[in-house]
C-alpha positions in Angstrom: 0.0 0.0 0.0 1.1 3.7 -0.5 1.5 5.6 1.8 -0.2 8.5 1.9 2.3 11.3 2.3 3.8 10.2 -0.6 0.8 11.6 -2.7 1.5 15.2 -3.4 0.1 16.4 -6.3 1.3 20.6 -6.7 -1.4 21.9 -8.9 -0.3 26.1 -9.3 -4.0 26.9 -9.9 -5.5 25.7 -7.2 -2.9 27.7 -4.5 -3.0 30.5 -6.0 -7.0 30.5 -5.7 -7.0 29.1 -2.3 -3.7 31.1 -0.9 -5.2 32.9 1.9 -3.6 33.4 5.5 -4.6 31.1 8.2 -3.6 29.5 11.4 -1.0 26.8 11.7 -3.6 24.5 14.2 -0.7 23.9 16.5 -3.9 24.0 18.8 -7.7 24.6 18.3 -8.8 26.8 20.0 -5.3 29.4 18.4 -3.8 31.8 20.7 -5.5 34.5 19.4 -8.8 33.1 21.3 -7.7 33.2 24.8 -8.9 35.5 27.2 -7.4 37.4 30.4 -10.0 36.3 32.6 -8.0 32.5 32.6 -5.5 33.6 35.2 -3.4 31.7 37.9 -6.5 30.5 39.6 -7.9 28.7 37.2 -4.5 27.0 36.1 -3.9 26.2 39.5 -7.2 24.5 39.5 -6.3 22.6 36.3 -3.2 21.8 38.0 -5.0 20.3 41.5 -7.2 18.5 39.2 -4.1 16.5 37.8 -2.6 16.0 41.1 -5.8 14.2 42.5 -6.7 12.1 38.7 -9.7 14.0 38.3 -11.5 13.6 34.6 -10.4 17.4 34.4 -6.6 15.7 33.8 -5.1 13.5 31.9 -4.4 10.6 34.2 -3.4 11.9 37.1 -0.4 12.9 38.7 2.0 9.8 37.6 0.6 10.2 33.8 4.2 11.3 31.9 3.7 14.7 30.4 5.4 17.0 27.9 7.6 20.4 29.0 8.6 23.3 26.7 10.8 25.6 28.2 11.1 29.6 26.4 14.8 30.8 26.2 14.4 34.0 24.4 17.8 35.4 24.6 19.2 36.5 21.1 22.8 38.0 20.9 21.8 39.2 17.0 18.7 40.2 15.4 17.5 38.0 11.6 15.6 40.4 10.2 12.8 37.7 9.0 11.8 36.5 12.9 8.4 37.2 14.4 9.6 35.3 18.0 9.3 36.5 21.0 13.0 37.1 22.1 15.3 39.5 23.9 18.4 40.7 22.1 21.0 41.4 24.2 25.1 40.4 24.6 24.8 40.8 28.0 25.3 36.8 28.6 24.6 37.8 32.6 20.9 38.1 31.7 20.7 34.0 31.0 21.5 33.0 34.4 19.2 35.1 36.5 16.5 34.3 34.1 17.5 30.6 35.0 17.1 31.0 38.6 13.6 32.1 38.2 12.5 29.3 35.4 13.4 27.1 38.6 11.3 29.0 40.7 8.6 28.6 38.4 9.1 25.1 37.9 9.2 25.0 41.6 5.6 26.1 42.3 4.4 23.9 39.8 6.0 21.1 40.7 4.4 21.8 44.5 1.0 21.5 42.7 1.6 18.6 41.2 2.4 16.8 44.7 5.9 18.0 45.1 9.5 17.5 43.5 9.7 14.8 41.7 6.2 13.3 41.5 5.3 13.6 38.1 7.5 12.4 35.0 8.3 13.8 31.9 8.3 11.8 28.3 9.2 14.9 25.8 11.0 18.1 26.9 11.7 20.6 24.5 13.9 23.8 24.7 12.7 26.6 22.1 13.6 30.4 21.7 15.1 32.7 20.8 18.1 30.8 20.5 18.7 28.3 23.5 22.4 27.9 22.6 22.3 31.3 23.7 23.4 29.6 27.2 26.2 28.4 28.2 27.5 24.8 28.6 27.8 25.3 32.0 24.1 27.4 32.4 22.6 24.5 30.3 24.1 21.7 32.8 22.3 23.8 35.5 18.8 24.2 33.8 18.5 20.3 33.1 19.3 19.9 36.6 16.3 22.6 37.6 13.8 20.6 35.6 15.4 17.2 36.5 15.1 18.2 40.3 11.4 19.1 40.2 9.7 16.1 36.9 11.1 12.7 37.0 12.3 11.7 33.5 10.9 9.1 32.0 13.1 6.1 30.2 13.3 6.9 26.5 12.1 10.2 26.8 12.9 12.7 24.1 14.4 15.6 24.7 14.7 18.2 22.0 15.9 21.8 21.6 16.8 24.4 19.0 19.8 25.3 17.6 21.7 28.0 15.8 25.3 26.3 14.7 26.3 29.8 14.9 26.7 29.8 18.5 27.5 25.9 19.1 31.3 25.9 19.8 33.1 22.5 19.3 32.1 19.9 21.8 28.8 21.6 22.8 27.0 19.1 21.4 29.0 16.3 23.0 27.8 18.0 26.6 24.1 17.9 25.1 24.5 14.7 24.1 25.7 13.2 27.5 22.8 15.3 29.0 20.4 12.8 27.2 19.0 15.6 24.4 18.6 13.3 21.4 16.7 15.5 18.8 17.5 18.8 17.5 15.9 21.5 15.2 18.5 23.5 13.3 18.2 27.0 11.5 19.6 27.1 8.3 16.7 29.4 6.4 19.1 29.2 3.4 22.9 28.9 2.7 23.1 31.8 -0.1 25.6 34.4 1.0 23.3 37.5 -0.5 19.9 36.1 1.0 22.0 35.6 4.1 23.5 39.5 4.3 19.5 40.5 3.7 18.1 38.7 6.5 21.0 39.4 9.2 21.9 35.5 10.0 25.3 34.7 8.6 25.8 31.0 8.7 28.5 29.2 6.6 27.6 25.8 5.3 31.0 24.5 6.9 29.9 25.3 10.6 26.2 23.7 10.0 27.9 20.4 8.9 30.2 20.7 11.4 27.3 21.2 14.6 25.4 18.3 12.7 28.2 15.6 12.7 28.9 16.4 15.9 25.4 15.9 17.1 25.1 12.5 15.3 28.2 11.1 16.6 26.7 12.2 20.3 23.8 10.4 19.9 21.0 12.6 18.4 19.1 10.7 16.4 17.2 12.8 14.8 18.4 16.6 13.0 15.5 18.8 11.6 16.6 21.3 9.4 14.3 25.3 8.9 14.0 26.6 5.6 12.0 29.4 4.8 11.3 30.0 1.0 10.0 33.9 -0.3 13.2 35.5 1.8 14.6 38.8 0.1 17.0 38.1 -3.4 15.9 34.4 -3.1 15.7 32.8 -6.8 15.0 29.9 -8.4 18.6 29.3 -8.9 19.6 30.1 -5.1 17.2 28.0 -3.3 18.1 25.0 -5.8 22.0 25.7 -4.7 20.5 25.6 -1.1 18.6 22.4 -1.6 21.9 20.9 -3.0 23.7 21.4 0.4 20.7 20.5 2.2 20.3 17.1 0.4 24.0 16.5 1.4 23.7 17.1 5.0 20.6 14.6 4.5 18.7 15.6 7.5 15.7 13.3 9.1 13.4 16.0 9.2 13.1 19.1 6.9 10.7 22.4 7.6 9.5 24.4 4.4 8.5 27.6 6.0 6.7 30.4 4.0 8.0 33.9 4.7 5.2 35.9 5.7 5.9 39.8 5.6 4.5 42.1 8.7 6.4 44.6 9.1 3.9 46.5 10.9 3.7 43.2 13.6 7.3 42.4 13.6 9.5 45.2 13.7 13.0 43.2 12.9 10.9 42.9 9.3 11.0 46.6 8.7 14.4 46.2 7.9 13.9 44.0 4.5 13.4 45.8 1.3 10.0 45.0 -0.4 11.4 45.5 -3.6 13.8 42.5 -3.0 10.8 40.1 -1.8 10.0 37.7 -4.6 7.2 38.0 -6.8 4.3 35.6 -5.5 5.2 33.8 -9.0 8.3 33.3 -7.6 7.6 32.3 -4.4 5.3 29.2 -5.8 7.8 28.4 -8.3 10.4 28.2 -5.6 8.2 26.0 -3.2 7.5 23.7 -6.9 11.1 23.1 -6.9 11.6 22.6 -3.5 8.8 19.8 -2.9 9.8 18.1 -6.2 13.3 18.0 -5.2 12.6 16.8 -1.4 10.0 13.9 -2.8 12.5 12.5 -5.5 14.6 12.7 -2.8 13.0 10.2 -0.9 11.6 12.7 2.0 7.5 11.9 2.6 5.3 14.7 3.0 4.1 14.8 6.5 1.3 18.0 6.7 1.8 21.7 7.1 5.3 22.3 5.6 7.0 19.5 7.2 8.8 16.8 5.1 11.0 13.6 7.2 12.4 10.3 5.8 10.2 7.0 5.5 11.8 5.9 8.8 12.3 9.1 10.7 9.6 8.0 14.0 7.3 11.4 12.6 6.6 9.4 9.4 6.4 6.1 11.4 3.8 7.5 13.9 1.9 9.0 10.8 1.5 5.8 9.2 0.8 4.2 12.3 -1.8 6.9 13.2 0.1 7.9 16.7 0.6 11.5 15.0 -0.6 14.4 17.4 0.4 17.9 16.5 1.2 20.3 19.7 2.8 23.7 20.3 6.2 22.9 19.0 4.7 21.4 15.0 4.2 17.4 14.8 4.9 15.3 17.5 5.3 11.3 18.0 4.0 12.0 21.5 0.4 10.4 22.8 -2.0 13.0 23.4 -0.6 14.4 26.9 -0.5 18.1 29.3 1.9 20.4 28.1 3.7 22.5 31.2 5.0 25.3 29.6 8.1 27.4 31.7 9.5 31.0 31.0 8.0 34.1 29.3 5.0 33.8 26.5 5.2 29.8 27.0 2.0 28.4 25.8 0.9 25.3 27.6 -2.0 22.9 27.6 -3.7 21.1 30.8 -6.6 18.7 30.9 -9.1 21.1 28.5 -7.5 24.4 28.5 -4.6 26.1 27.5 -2.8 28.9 29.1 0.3 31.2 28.1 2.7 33.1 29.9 3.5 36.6 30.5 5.1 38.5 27.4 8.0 40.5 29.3 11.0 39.5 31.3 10.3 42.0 34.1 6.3 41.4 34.8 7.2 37.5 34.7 10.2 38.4 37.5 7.7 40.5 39.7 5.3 37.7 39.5 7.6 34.9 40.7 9.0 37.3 43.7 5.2 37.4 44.8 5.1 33.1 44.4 2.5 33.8 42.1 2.7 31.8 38.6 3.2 33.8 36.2 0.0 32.9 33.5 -1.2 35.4 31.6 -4.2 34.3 29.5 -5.9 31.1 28.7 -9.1 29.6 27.3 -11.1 26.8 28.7 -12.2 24.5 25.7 -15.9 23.7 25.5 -17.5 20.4 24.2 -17.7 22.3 21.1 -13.9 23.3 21.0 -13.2 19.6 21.9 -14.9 18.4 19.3 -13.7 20.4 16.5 -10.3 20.2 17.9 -10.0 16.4 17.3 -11.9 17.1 13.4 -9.2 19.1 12.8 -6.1 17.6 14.8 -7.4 14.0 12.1 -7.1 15.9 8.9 -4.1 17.8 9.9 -2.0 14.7 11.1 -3.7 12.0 9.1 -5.3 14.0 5.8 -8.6 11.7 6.5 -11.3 11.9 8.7 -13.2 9.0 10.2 -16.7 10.4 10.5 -18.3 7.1 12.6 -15.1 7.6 15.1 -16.0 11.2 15.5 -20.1 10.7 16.0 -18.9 7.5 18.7 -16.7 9.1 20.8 -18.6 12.7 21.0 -21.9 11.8 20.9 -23.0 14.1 17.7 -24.9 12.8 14.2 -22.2 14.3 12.2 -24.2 15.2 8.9 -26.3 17.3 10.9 -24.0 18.6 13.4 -21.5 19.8 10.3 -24.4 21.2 8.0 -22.5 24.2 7.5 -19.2 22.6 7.2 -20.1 20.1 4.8 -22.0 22.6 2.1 -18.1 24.2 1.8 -16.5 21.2 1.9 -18.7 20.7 -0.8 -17.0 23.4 -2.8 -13.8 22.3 -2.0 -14.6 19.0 -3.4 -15.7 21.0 -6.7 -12.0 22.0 -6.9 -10.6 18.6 -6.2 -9.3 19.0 -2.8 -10.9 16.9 -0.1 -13.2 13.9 -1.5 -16.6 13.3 0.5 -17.5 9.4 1.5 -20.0 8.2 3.1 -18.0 7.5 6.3 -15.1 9.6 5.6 -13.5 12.8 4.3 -10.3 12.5 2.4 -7.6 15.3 1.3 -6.6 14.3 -2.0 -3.1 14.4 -3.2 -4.0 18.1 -4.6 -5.2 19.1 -1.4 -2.6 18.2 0.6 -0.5 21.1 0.4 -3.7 23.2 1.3 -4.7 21.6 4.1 -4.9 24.2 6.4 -7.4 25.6 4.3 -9.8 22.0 4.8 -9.4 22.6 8.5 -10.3 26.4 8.7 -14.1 25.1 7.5 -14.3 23.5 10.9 -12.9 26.4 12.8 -15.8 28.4 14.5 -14.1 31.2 15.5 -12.6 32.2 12.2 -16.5 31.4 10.5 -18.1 33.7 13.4 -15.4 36.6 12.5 -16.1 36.2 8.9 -19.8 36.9 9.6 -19.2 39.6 12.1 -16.7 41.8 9.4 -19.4 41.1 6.4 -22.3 41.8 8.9 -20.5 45.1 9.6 -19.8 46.0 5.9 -23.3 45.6 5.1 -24.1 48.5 7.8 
């Protein structure tokens, strides 16, 4: 049988008809949804409920869970980021901001039943650019989360990497430390594209970082590329690819620029004039998804590409996919604790993010408050939705009988709405409608963010709301 990632069909019309801006569905509801009024108390609430193996958790306090921890320091700016990160050379600012990511972990750790009481299976370390800190300052964080979650055997622990700032034998310490997975910048290996984003990175030092990595254990090296940078070409981003293909990573992310200056002010600082043309741009993705499939790479879902037996394509064919905070994940469906400033996290049926700046997050933590900002609590409706969208996102198919068993729902009628635009969609080839399922099609694979904003309630009620108020 074939499987399915390796049906991609790239049909130029269809994008260009259907390319419209939309969330990534790292969750359902997105971060735009949550509200202020989840504070502290209800997290702590979420977090009691855990402890005691309440429905309102997912199994209770010995259940293994995930942790991503924020490390937004940045000792250069790229010009292209839209992160939430603090540039500074000031290497002093890591460690205090260390001391209080244990104090955190601390006081949830207490909620949970104490140091020690609940176990980790995935850790991740995300920025900003976590080799930021030191060998020594990473040693000491490990030991901060290590002292307060009990890791549990096998578990995978990732983190993000600029080879820029990974002297030799860094990864040799992350290796002994048990990380085994890392994400690596890279963007694109052009020396002009590189000078107009602000993120000079030879191809020598990437290789370097990599074999390094590999020969300390990691099995698994993701490589970021982001296609539409300024003075990309056809002919550049093919010389890229080459140099990608050699390094032959496990895991590749397509990324596709999106330019706001007016959100992101690093962006103000590339010229317009040197974007590509949006005929460019698709003609540079063409090249780039016909090169990665001949290649061997599968197609996993939302700009993410990994070899046949990388454990992402493994856990896709196996359906075991989930998709969380930090992209796809081989992880079962677990909590999320999520340490240090604008962390987004998920417990039982909410989700919760931190506070955006270093010193409010300080304050907080020198009251022994936890330092949440906003949340959402998901409704039966969210819930449902959440797991329509989470199948076609990981899986490209929908099982419409599993849906209507485990929520309770006649689906047909439920989906009314839904289904009259999937309808249309089905007019332009992208999903097919069955009886008991709905399938993406090859052709609709690479637009299947746009099949999963049919089922997203919140974007349908906004729609209604702007063309309510244009009619007045």
């Amino acid at each position: 049988m074939v499987h399915p990632s390796s049906e991609l069909v790239i049909d130029p019309v269809l994008i260009r008809k259907h390319d419209i801006s939309g969330p990534r569905y790292t969750s359902y509801p997105t971060a735009d949804r949550f509200v202020e009024a989840y504070g502290e108390g209800s997290f702590r609430h979420r977090l009691e409920e855990r402890a005691s193996g309440s429905p309102g958790g997912l199994g209770g306090a010995g259940a293994p869970l995930s942790l991503y921890v924020h490390l937004p320091f940045c000792d250069t700016v790229c010009y292209y980021c839209g992160c939430n990160k603090v540039v500074t050379r000031d290497h002093g600012r890591s460690e205090k901001y260390i001391n209080y990511l244990g104090r955190e972990m601390a006081i949830v750790a207490a909620a949970l039943g104490g140091p020690r009481a609940t176990g980790y299976s995935q850790l991740h370390w995300g920025g900003g650019t976590p080799t930021f800190l030191s060998g020594e300052e990473m040693r000491a964080l490990l030991g901060l989360i290590d002292a307060q979650f009990s890791r549990a055997p096998g578990a995978e622990l990732s983190l993000e990497v600029d080879p820029r700032r990974v002297e030799p034998g860094r990864m040799a310490l992350l290796g002994g430390l048990g990380f085994n997975r890392l994400s690596v910048g890279v963007q694109d290996f052009d020396a002009q594209v590189q000078q107009a984003v602000h993120r000079i990175q030879s191809l020598e030092e990437t290789r370097r970082m990599i074999d390094e990595a590999r020969a300390s254990g990691f099995r698994s090296v993701n490589l970021d590329l982001i296609y539409g940078l300024p003075l990309q070409t056809l002919d550049s981003f093919n010389a890229t690819l080459d140099k990608v293909l050699e390094i032959a990573p496990e895991r590749i992310a397509l990324y596709s620029y999106a330019h706001l200056p007016a959100l992101f002010k690093p962006q103000r600082r590339i010229k317009e004039a040197d974007l590509p043309s949006a005929e460019a741009k698709l003609q540079i993705l063409t090249l780039a998804i016909g090169r990665l499939t001949r290649a061997g790479y599968l197609y996993i879902g939302m700009d993410h590409f990994a070899k046949p037996d990388d454990e992402l394509a493994v856990a896709q064919r196996q359906g075991r996919l989930q998709r969380n905070f930090q992209g796809y994940s081989t992880q079962p469906e677990s909590d999320l604790l999520a340490f240090g400033i604008s962390a987004i996290g998920r417990i039982g049926p909410t989700y919760y993010q931190n506070l955006k700046g270093l010193d409010e997050y300080y304050r907080t933590l020198d009251d022994g408050r936890v330092p949440v900002w906003r949340g959402v609590e998901l409704t039966p409706d969210d819930l449902l939705r959440r797991a329509v969208i989470q199948a076609l996102v990981c899986h490209f198919r929908l099982s419409i009988e599993s849906i209507e068993s485990s929520y309770l729902v006649d689906f047909a009628g439920y989906f009314s709405t839904e289904l009259e635009d999937l309808r249309r969609l089905e007019e332009d080839g992208l999903v097919e409608l069955q009886p008991d399922w709905i399938v993406v099609t090859p052709k609709g694979r690479l637009l299947v963010r746009v099949v999963c904003m049919v089922f997203d309630r919140y974007l349908r009620d906004r729609r209604q709301r702007e063309s309510y108020s244009r009619v007045i």
